[in-house]
Residue, then its C-alpha position, 0 to 999 in steps of 0.5 A: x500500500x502506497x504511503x499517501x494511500x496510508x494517510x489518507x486510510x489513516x486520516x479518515x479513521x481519524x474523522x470516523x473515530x471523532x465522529x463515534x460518541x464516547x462514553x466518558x467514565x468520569x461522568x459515570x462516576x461522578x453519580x456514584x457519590x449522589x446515588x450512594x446518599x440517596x440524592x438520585x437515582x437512576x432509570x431506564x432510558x426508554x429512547x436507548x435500551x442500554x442507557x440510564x437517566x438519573x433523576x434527583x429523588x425527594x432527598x435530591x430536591x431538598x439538598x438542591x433547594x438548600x444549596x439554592x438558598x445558601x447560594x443565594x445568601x453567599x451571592x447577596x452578602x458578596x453583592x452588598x460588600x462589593x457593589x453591583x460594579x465590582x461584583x459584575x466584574x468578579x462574577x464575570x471573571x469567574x465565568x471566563x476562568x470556569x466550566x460555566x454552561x450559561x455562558 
């Protein structure tokens, strides 16, 4: 087989392969904690046989609205000692610096 040939074979497995979803089992495991407190659980796919859903249990729901409330305490409090101009300007860094997904 010629070496152009080669590349090109080579090239487009590369294409294919990045086309192929991929399970990342770091997000599996990032359930296992959750599950493990009660917080989720997790149920059949009905659109894919061999999926799984996590859902928040009741438990979930109120650690949820908890985090919520403590959140929003520490957001008021910062907001207050900040200013609306510099707290703008903090919580735009942090956004440009994390995994933010409302972005």
């Amino acid at each position: 087989m010629g070496e152009r040939l080669r590349e090109r074979l080579h090239h487009r497995q590369d294409v294919e392969d990045a086309r192929r979803p991929r399970r990342h089992p770091r997000r599996q495991v990032t359930l296992a904690g959750p599950l493990q407190r009660g917080l989720t659980v997790t149920v059949a796919d009905p659109a894919a046989r061999r999926a799984r859903i996590a859902r928040r249990t009741a438990r979930g729901d109120d650690a949820l609205a908890r985090i919520t409330e403590a959140v929003t305490a520490v957001e008021r409090v910062l907001r207050e000692e900040l200013g609306p101009r510099r707290y703008g300007a903090m919580t735009r860094a942090m956004r440009a610096v994390g995994d933010d997904p409302l972005r």
